[in-house]
C-alpha positions in Angstrom: 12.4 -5.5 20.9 12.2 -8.2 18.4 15.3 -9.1 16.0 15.2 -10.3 12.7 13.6 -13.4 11.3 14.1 -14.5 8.1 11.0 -16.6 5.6 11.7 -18.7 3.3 9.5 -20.1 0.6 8.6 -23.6 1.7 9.5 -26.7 -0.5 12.2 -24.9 -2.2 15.6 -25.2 -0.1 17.4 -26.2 -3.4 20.7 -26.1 -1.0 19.6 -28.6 1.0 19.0 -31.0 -2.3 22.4 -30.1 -3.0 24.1 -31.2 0.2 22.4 -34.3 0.3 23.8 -34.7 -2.7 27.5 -33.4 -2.0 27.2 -36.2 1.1 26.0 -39.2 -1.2 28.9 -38.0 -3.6 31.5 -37.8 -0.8 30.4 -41.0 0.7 30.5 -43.0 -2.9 34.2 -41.9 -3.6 35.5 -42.8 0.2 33.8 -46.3 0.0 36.4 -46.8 -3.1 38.9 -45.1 -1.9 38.6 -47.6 1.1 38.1 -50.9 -0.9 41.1 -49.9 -3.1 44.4 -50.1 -1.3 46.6 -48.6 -4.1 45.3 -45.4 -3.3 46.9 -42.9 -0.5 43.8 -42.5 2.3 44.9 -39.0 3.4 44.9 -37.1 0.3 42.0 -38.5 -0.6 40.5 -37.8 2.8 41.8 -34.1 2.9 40.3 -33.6 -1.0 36.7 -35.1 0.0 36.9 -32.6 3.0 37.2 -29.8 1.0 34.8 -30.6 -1.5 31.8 -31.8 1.4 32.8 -27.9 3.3 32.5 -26.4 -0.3 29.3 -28.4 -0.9 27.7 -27.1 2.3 28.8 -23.4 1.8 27.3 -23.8 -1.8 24.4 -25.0 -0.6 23.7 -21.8 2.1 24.4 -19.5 -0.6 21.6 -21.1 -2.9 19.2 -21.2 -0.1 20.1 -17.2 0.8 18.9 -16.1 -2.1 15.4 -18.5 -1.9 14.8 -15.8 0.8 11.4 -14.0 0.7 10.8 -12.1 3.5 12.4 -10.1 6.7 11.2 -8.8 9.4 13.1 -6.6 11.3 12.0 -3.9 14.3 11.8 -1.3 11.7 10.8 -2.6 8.2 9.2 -5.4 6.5 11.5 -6.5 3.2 10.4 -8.6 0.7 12.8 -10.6 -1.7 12.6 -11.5 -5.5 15.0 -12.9 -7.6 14.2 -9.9 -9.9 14.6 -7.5 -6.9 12.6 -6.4 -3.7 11.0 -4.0 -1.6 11.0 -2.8 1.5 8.6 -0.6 3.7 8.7 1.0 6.9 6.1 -0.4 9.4 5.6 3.0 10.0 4.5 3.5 6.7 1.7 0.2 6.4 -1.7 1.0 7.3 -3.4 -2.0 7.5 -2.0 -6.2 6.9 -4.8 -8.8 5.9 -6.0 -11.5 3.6 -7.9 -9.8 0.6 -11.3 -11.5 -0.1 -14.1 -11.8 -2.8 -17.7 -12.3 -3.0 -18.4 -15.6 -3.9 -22.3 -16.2 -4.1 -22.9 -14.0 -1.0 -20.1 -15.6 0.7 -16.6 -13.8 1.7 -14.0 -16.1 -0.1 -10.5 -15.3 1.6 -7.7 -15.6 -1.2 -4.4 -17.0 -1.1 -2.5 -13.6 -0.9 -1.4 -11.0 2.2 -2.4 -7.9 1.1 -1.1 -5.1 3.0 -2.3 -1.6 2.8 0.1 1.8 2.8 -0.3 5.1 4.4 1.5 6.4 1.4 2.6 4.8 -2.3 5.6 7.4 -2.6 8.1 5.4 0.0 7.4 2.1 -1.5 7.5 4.0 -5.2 10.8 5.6 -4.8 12.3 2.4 -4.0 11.3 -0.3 -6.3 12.9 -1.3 -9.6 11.4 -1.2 -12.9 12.2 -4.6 -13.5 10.0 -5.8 -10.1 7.5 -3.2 -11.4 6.8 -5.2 -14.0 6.9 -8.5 -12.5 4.3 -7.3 -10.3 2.2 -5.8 -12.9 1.9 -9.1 -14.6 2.4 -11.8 -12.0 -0.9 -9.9 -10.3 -3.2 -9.6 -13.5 -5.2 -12.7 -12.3 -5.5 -11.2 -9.1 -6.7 -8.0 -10.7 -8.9 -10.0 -13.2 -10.7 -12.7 -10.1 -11.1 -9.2 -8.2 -12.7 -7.2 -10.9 -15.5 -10.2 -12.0 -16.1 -10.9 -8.1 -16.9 -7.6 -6.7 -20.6 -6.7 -5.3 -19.6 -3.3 -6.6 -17.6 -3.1 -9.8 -15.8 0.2 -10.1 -16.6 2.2 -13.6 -13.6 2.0 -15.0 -13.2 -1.1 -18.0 -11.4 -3.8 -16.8 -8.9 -3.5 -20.2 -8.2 -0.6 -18.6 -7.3 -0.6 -15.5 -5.0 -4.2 -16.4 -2.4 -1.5 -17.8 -3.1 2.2 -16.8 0.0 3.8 -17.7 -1.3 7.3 -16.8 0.7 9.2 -14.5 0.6 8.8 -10.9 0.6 11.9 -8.7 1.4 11.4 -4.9 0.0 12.9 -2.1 3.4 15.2 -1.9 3.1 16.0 -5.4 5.6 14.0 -7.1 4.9 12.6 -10.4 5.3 9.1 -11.6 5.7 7.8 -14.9 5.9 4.4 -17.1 6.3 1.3 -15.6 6.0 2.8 -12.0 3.2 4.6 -12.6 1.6 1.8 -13.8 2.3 -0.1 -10.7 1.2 2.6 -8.9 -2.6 3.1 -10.6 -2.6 -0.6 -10.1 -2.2 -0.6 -6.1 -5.0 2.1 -6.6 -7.3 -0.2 -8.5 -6.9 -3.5 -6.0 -7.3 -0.9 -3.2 -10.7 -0.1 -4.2 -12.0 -3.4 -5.4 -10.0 -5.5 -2.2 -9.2 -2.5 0.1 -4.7 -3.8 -0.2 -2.4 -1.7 -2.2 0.4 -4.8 -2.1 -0.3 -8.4 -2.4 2.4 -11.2 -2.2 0.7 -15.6 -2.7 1.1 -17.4 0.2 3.2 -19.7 -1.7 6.3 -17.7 -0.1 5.6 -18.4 3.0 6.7 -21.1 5.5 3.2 -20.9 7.2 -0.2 -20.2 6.6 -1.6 -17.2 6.0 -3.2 -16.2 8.5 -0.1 -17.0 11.2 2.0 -15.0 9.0 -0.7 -11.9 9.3 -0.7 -12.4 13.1 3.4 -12.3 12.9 3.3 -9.1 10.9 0.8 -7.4 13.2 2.8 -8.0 16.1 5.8 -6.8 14.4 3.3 -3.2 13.2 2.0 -2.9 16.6 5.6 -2.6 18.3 6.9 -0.2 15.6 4.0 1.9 16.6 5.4 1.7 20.0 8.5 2.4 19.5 9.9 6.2 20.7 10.0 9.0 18.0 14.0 8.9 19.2 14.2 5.9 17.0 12.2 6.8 14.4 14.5 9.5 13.8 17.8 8.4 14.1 16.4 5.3 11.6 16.1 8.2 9.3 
């Protein structure tokens, strides 16, 4: 059974920056302390003590909410500043690198794309202000996808960007606005790059393709995991 593991973004532990800088402080204020004798040493000990322990708690909070991704034996969660999703592995078909054709040529790009059994889990769940960070963060993807494929679909370009026409699930349930939009997106990137989600390898602490290999392990023991589970999870 594996436990949790955290990813964070690499090159942006802002806490760490911080506690460097709490120590430099700390160690700047006891050198004068120390070279000036008219001051009382344990005060001034005990106040640069609590300020370096407040520094380093500081500093874990910032880097908490750096966080992009956990894994746990159950779901795969992914974290924004603007919010986040989650999906059970139960739930993900399919986790790969999208590519495009690139003068006969199968160009990986820099993004995981993973593929759902089923939009309405991942619907229900998101907010409408990640909705439409993803709509927009992801037109480039949408765009380099659309101009690249051997096969581009009928449907204009200009409107697929923004296709704000209801959704309908596969259990009937109707979607409107902003998450419908996300939702005829995830259809559109399926057919030209065959994911429904995409997040940049820039949120990763490794490359690509050792995070894919991470996921998969993670997908293949869900799938082996007793329906006793699966149902008490529920």
């Amino acid at each position: 059974m594996k436990r949790q593991l955290l990813i964070y973004p690499p090159h942006q532990h802002i806490g760490k920056y911080f506690t460097i800088a709490v120590v430099v402080l700390v160690m700047i204020v006891l050198a004068v302390v120390i070279l000036n004798p008219q001051i009382n040493l344990a005060p001034a000990l005990l106040g640069l003590s609590l300020i370096g322990g407040l520094g380093v708690y500081i500093s874990r909070i910032i880097d908490q909410q750096n966080l992009s991704f956990s894994l746990s034996e159950m779901h795969l969660q992914h974290h924004t500043p603007k919010g986040g999703w989650s999906v059970r592995w139960r739930d993900i078909r399919e986790i790969g690198i999208p590519s495009v054709s690139q003068e006969g040529w199968h160009q990986p790009m820099p993004w995981i794309g993973i593929r759902l059994k089923d939009y309405e889990p991942l619907l229900d769940g998101i907010s409408f202000r990640l909705a439409s960070h993803i709509i927009m963060e992801q037109r480039s993807l949408l765009l380099v996808a659309y101009r690249r494929s051997e096969s581009p679909p009928n449907t204009k370009l200009e409107d697929m960007m923004f296709d704000d026409t209801p959704y309908v699930s596969a259990s009937g349930k109707v979607y409107k606005g902003l998450v419908a939009m996300l939702a005829n997106r995830m259809k559109y990137t399926r057919e030209l790059l065959g994911f429904d989600v995409f997040v940049s390898e820039d949120l990763l602490d490794r490359p690509l393709e050792d995070f894919v290999g991470l996921t998969r392990q993670y997908l293949a023991s869900a799938g082996r995991m007793p329906t006793e589970t699966t149902k008490i999870e529920r």
